[in-house]
C-alpha positions, 0 to 999 in steps of 0.5 A: 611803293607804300608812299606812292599807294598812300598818296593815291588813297589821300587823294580819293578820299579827298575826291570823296570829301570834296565831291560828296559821297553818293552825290549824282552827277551834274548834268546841264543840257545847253541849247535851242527849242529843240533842247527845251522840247518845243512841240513835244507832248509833256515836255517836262517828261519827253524832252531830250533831257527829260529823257536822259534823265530817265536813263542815266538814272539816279547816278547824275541830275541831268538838268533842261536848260533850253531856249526856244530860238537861242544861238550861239552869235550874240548879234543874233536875235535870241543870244543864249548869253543872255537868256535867263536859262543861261544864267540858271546853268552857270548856278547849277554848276554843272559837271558835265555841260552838253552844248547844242546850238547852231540851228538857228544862227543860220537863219538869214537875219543871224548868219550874216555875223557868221564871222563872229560864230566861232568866238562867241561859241567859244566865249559860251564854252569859256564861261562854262570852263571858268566855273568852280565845278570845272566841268567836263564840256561835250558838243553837240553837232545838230540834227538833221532838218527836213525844212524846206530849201525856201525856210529861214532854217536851211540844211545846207547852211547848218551843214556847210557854214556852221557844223565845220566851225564846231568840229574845228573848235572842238579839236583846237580846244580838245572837247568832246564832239558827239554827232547828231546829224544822223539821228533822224534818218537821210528821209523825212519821218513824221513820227520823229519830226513832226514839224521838220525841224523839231524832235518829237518825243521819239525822236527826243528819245533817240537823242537821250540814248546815243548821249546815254551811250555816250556817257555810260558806254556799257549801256550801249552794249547790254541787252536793250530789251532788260535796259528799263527805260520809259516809253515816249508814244505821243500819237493819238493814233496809238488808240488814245485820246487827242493830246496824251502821251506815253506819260499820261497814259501810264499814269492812268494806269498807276493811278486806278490800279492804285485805288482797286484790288483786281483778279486779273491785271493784263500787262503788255503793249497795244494788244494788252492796252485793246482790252481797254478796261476803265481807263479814259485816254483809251478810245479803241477797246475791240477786246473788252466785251471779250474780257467782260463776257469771259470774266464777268465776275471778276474785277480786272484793269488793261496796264497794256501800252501802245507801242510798248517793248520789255524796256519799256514795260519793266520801267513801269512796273519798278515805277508805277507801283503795280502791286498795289492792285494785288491781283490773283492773276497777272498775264504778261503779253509783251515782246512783238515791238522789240521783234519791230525794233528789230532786237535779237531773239535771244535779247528779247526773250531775256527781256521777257524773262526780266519783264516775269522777275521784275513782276515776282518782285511787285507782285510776290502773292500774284499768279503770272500767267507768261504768255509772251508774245502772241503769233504774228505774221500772216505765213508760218514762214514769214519772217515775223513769225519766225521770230516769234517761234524762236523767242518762244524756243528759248522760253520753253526751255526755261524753268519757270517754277510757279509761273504758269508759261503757256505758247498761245501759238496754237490758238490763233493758227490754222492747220498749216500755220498760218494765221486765222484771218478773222483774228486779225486785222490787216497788219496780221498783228493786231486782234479783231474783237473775234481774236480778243475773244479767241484769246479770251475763251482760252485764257479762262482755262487758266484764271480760276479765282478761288470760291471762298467763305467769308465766314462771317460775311460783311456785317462781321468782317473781322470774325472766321472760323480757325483755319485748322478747325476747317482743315480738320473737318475737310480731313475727315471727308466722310460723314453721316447725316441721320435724319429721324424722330418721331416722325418715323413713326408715320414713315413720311418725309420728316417735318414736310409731311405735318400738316400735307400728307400727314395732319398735324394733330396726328403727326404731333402726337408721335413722339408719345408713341416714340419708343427708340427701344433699339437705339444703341449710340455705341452700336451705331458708332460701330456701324460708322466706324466699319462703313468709314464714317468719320462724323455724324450729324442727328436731326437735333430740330427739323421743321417740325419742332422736336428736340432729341435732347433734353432741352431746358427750353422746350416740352417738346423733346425726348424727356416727354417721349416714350422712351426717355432717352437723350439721343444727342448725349448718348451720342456725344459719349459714344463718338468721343470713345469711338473716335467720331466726330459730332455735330447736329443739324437744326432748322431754323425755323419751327412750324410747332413753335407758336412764334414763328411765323409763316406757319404753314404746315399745321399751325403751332402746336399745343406744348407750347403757350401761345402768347397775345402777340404771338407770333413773335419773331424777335421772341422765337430767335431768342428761343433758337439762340437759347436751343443752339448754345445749349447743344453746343455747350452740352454736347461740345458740337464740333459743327452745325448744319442750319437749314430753313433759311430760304425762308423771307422772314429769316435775315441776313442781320438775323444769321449774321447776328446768329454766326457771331453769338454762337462763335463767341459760345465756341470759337472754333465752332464750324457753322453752314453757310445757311446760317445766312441766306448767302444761298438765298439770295442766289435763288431759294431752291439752289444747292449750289451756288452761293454768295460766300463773300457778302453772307456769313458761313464756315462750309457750304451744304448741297443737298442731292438726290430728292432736290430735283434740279441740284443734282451736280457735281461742282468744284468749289475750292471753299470747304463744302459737302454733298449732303446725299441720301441713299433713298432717292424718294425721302430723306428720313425712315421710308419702308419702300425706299429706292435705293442707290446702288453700291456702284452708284454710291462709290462713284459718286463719292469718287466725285464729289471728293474729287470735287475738292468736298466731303460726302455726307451720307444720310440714313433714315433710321427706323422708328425704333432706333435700327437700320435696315438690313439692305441700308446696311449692306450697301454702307458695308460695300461702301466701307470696304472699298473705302478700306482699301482705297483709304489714302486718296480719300481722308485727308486730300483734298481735290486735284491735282487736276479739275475733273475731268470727263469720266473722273477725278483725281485727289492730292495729299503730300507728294502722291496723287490719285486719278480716279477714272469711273467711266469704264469705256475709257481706254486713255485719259488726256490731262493738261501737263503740270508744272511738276514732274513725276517719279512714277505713274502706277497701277493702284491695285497692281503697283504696275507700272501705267504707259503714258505720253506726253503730246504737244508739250501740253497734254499728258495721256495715261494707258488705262489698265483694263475696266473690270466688272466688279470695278467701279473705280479705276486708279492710277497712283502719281508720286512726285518729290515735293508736295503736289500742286494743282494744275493751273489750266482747268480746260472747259469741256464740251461733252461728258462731265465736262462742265460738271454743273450739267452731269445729272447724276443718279435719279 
């Protein structure tokens, strides 16, 4: 037994020696025009062993050697004996020879040598037998053709004369005999014959597979719908220009995905290829004006092909290199034509499945948005539909981890089922351009492209904050915006009154009366510390031109004011024994400065010396860049808030120079983003929307309450803040101010984290350096509701779900916090997430809340009752893992639905 097991081993690995590990398998396809593809679109890639090659994959080198009018009889017109191909096919020395000859030899100039068919077929399979390769010999029966009983090519002759003599020689000579005939159908079919006698593409396709089956049988029994092969459309009526086929439209695709990074690239067949985006071979496009309007911001490419099934599409994206677009979103739409082909729903949905790994795989940072196959079928009952509701039965019942499944059923339906007519178009299967944007309006809800801040914008690519340096100061939430100097004196807005309702030569002269005789840095750090503030940020430089430090560069400061005092200094030692934060605002601009130029509030003051050419800009931005590295180096600044840079005379090359200097100076410096003009170039008197790509800024300021106009509450994902102050008429020290309430106050600021930003409080201390008593009685309500409701505020950041109308919700580590201001709610209804939960409480009574699941898509939580004294209802989420954002943000018509129209508290 050894010997017989040894003898076995030495004769494999001489097989091995012999035939070469790893060397594919030879395959030669032997024949006519219909073997060499005539007629085909791209025969280099449709012909039947184009095809083959396709799905035998790289295990065998399948080769096309066909002759256009070949036959087997060597008296006939075209002997394949004597074609080069022939020549060429005993060269390759084959393993495995497919032999499909005979069509032509019934012509009626070649059948009357139909003695000699028999000999001189087997004189062609001798020749193969004789080589050195000794290969495996397969024939093929013809297929069946549809020509006309009066042609030269005639059914009944291929079928009575010819077919018997084949089989006959396949027995004696104990060959393989694989039949064809049936191929085609028993009736003529245009899309398989266009010609009635040759293949199309498709039906070439059809060939390739029994022979695929034939040589590996395994594939015949697995699942269709995960076996990736190419498509072979080559109809123009499949929505594409005249003379391209499935392979040049794929390739298209290869090729503009290659050469763009996208937000959005929509995967599928004809539904998905109906967006049409850029690409030039489609001619029907009814979706993309939906696709334009909905995601006009966005950079998005259709990879939809007509006609395409799950097989089809994962051959492309294992072959045509998708993830080069590194798109944020990829939704995957595909299935409907393996319901046509006639596929088992379990098979399908297994496909689907294959189609969402293979697009994991591709594409590891995209967000897949499955919807899987859109309804189809006019009934709720018919049988298509019914299908398609059953794939998407199974696919409910899977666990999809990160990949967002949605059932888009429920937006193409009516009440009874069936189908909204005006979607679709006759075959009940196809979008109309009012189902696109149907479909459209309803994907948007879940394609949300991050906000972001460059940093340093396009002039400083290469430069950004430190991540953590954010992080920390998206941490601290809570801040302190102080704005005060001399100017509180006149008891007026500071910097805006000099030179309006207060003249400049009287507004200049305060700060020699400015005597801050009851500024306490440590006393105000106290304050802080008992309202919740976690940062602060002094007016170090508003418009007016006064510094409230020390400055080696200018007169105009504190060391020149009544009371001598270093206002930053003292503050910087008091926050760092207190456990605060310091940063400072400065404006860009200064209406003192003799420099600076347009100078409309007043003129230049006198403590500075004007020069013969003043103004001098380039002479003012250096005196600035002097300034702001000073109190960064001073005072260790952990951020900056620039302001003044809606202002013509400011440039974007100015604040990109700016953003670079002063993080050279402090590289984990945080600097706003009006730094730059990114909100300028929005609109001036905008808060809220900016252009943080192109312009360079670390976190986003909107200023509210007294900039009528942008006061809104509107998620950003970037680090931004409210910059809020509790006077709703001015900004620094008012002796009649109008004040927020305390519930107004703690509501907003519910929002605005919520919001996923931090709430900048502004105070206007008085001339001497206090706080009023009702400014501090309204921060003090706000500290101890702070107090008690600490952990859904400091270090979370918004989320898990979008605001929504009457509240917001927060996230850190595996808790979440629904936020719900709006006393009359009895219910909040939330889009579910893809995270589970381990209980839903009562914040205030640890109680356990009801809540319900509806329509596998809403989850609806009991609210306890709103009490008086309330301003915040909260319900306290836990999961087991760290919690996730949701991935729909539903678009809502009324109350805060779209937070941009809230128009807050003036």
């Amino acid at each position: 037994m050894k010997t017989k097991r040894k003898y076995v081993f030495l004769v494999w690995l001489l097989c091995l020696t012999v035939l070469g590990w790893g060397t594919p398998i030879k395959v030669a396809c032997v024949g006519n025009s219909i073997t060499y593809g005539a007629g085909i679109v791209n025969r280099d890639k449709n012909s039947y062993p184009a095809q083959l090659q396709a799905y035998l994959g790289e295990k065998y080198e399948v080769r096309n050697f066909g002759h256009n009018g070949a036959t087997a009889l060597l008296k006939g017109d075209y002997p394949y004996m004597e074609t080069e191909e022939y020549k060429q096919s005993l060269a390759f020395l084959p393993d495995i020879v497919f032999i499909k000859l005979g069509t032509n030899d019934s012509k009626p100039q070649n059948i009357k040598y139909k003695r000699k068919f028999k000999s001189d077929y087997l004189k062609l399979i001798r020749s193969y037998q004789e080589l050195s390769s000794h290969p495996r010999i397969i024939l093929l029966g013809p297929v069946r053709c549809f020509l006309s009983p009066d042609d030269n090519i005639k059914e009944s002759v291929i079928q009575g004369m010819l077919v018997p003599v084949i089989k006959e020689i396949a027995k004696e000579e104990k060959l393989e005999y694989v039949e064809m005939h049936d191929l085609m159908g028993e009736t003529y079919d245009a899309s398989l014959m266009p010609d009635r006698l040759h293949p199309s593409s498709i039906g070439a396709g059809r060939m390739a597979m029994r022979l695929c089956h034939y040589l590996e049988p395994t594939t015949e029994k697995a699942n269709p719908c995960t076996f990736a092969i190419p498509g072979n459309e080559y109809r123009s009526a499949a929505g594409w220009k005249e003379g391209a086929d499935w392979h040049a439209v794929s390739e298209e695709i290869t090729q503009i995905l290659s050469r763009k990074k996208l937000d959005i690239l929509f995967l599928g067949n004809s539904i998905t290829q109906g967006l049409g985006g850029s690409r030039e071979l489609v001619t029907y496009k009814p979706g993309k004006t939906a696709v334009d309007s909905c995601f006009k911001d966005l950079t998005w490419e259709s990879a939809g092909i007509s006609g395409d099934r799950t097989e089809n599409l994962l051959w492309r994206l294992r072959h045509g290199k998708y993830g080069a677009s590194k798109p944020a979103y990829a939704v995957i739409t595909i299935g409907i034509n393996n319901v046509n082909a006639g596929h088992r729903a379990a098979d399908i949905a297994e496909g689907i499945c294959a189609v969402v790994e293979e697009t994991r795989k591709q594409m590891p940072e995209t967000q897949i948005l499955l919807m899987g196959l859109l309804p189809a079928g006019l009934e709720k009952t018919s049988p298509m539909r019914m299908k398609c509701d059953s794939i998407h039965s199974i696919l409910q019942r899977k666990t999809w981890g990160d990949v967002v499944y949605v059932n888009p059923t429920s937006w193409f339906v009516q009440a009874d089922g069936s189908l909204v007519k005006a979607y679709y178009g006759g075959d009940f299967l196809h979008l109309t351009p009012a189902g696109y944007l149907n479909w459209c309006k309803h994907l948007k809800e879940y394609i949300r492209i991050p906000s972001v801040l460059s940093g340093g914008g396009d002039l400083n690519p290469d430069l950004k904050a430190p991540e953590k340096a954010l992080e920390r100061w998206q941490d601290l939430r809570i801040g302190l915006s102080v704005h005060w100097g001399p100017s509180a004196l006149g008891g007026k807005e500071i910097g805006w009154s000099r030179g309006t309702s207060i003249p400049a030569k009287k507004y200049d002269q305060f700060y020699k009366r400015f005597n801050p005789n009851k500024f306490d840095a440590e006393e105000w750090c106290q304050l802080m510390k008992r309202w919740g503030i976690r940062y602060v940020s002094p007016t170090s430089k508003h418009h007016d031109g006064f510094s409230i430090w020390f400055s080696d560069y200018s007169d105009y400061d504190m060391e020149n004011a009544a009371r001598k005092i270093d206002i930053l200094g003292e503050l910087k030692k008091a926050c760092d024994r207190n456990g605060l934060v310091l940063g400072a605002y400065y404006s860009n601009i200064d209406w003192y400065h003799p420099d600076w130029t347009p100078n409309d509030h007043g003129g230049p003051g006198t403590l500075f010396k004007k020069q013969a050419d003043s103004p001098n800009l380039e002479r003012y931005f250096k005196y600035m860049e002097d300034q702001v590295t000073e109190i960064i180096r001073k005072y260790d600044l952990a951020f900056i808030q620039f302001d003044g840079e809606w202002d013509d005379t400011y440039t974007h090359e100015v604040g990109s120079h700016f953003y670079r200097r002063f993080h050279e100076v402090k590289p984990d410096i945080l600097l706003n983003t009006r730094i730059d003009i990114g909100r300028r170039s929005v609109s001036a008197t905008n808060h809220v929307e900016i252009d943080g790509k192109r312009f360079a800024g670390d976190f986003q300021d909107r200023e509210r309450l007294v900039n009528h106009g942008n006061n809104v509450t509107k998620w950003a994902d970037h680090p931004w803040q409210a910059w809020v102050t509790i006077d709703k008429r001015q900004w620094s020290y008012n002796p009649n101010p109008q004040l927020m309430t305390a519930e107004e106050l703690i509501k907003d600021m519910v929002h605005v984290v919520g919001n996923n930003g931090n709430y900048m409080i502004n105070l206007g201390p008085r001339p001497d350096g206090s706080f009023d008593k009702p400014q501090i009685a309204l921060m003090d309500t706000l500290g101890m509701w702070l107090n008690s409701h600490a952990e859904m505020i400091y270090g979370t950041r918004g989320g898990p779900f979008y605001p929504f109308p009457g509240g917001v919700s927060t996230r850190k580590g595996n808790k979440a916090w629904i936020m719900v201001t709006d006393k009359s709610l009895m219910e909040v209804c939330l889009p579910r997430l893809l995270q589970t939960f381990e209980s839903v409480t009562d914040y205030e009574t640890h109680k356990p809340i009801e809540f319900y699941v509806k329509d596998d898509e809403y989850v609806h939580f009991v609210l306890p009752e709103a009490k008086d004294n309330e301003p915040v209802r909260v319900i306290e989420l836990l999961f087991d893992a760290e919690v996730k954002m949701c991935p729909r943000q539903p678009i809502y018509e009324t109350g805060q639905a779209a937070n941009e129209q809230t128009k807050g508290y003036y």
